[in-house]
C-alpha positions as CSV (number, residue, x, y, z in Angstrom):
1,X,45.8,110.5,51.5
2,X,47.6,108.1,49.8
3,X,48.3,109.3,46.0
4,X,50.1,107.6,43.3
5,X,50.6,108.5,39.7
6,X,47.9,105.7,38.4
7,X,45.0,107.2,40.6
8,X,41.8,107.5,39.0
9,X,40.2,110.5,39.8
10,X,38.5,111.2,42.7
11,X,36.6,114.2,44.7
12,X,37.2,116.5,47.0
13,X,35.0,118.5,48.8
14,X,35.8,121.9,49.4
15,X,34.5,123.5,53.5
16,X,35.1,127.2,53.2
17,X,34.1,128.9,56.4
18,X,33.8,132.0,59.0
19,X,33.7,130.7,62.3
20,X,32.2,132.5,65.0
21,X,33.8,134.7,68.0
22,X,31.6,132.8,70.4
23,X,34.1,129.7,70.6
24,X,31.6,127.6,72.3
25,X,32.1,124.1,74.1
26,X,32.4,120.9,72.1
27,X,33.4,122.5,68.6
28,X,36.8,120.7,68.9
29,X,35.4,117.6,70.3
30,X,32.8,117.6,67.3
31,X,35.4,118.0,65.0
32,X,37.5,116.0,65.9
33,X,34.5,112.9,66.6
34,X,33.8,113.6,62.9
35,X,37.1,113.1,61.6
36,X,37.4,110.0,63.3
37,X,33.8,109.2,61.5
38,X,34.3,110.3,58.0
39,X,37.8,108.2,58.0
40,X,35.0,104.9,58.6
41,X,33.2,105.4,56.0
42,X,33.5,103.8,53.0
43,X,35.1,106.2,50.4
44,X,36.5,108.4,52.3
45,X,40.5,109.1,50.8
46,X,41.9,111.9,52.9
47,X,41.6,114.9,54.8
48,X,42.8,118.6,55.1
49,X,42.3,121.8,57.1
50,X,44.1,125.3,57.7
51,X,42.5,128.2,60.1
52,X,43.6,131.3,60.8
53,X,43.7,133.6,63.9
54,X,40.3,135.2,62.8
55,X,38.5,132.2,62.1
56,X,38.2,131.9,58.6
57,X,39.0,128.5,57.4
58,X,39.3,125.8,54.6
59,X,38.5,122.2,55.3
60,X,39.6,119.8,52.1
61,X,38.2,116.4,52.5
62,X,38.6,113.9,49.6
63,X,36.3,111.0,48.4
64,X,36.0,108.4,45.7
65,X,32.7,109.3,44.2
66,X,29.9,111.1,44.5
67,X,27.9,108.7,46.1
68,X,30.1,108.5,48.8
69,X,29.2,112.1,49.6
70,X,25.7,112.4,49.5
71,X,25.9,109.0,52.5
72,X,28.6,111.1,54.4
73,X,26.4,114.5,54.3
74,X,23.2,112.4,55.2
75,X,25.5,110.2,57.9
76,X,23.3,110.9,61.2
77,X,25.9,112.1,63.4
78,X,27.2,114.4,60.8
79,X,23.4,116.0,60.7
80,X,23.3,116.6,63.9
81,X,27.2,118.3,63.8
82,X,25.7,120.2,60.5
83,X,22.8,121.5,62.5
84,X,25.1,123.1,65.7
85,X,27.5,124.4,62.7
86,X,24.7,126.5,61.3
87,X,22.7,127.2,64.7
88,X,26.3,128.0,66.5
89,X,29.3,127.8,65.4
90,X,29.4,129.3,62.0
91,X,28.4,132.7,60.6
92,X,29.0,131.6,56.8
93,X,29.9,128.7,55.1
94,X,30.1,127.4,51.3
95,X,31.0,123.6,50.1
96,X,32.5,123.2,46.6
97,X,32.4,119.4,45.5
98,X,35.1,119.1,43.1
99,X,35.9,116.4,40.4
100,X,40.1,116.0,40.7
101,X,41.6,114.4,37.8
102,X,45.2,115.2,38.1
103,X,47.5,115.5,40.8
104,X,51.7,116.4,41.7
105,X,53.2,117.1,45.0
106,X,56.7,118.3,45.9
107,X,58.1,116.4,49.2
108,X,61.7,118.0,50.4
């Protein structure tokens, strides 16, 4: 995500999951198609994820507004992937949409 000190403030939404054992086919694939989807559309500012060896992870992606969301969460593709997450590949989830209005980094 590209960041400077004069950035307005933007959201992130925050993916907060339980994956399940079953590590059925095409969950990578489907990830990964939907990366390369959310990156095209418009509003979309960045992207983040962390997993660990049990399955529970945190997913971080990062939009301009609001509106931007809702399109992405209503995106076709992405309701289909939304559908097998539920069905399949998830045992819980929660999304936090979160207004960021500041931001620092360290860089070594």
């Amino acid at each position: 995500m590209k960041t400077n000190s004069r950035m307005k403030s933007y959201y992130a939404v925050i993916f907060s999951s339980l994956r399940s054992v079953e590590d059925t086919p095409g969950y990578e694939e489907t990830a990964a198609r939907m990366l390369r989807l959310a990156e095209k559309q418009p509003g979309f500012l960045g992207f983040e994820s962390v997993r660990d060896q049990h399955g529970a992870g945190i997913s971080v992606s990062y939009w301009q507004d609001k509106e931007s969301i809702k399109n992405w969460k209503n995106q076709a593709d992405h309701l289909f992937a939304q559908k097998k997450g539920r069905t399949v590949w998830y045992l819980r989830y929660k999304i936090r949409i979160a207004l960021v209005e500041d931001e620092y980094e360290y860089r070594k």
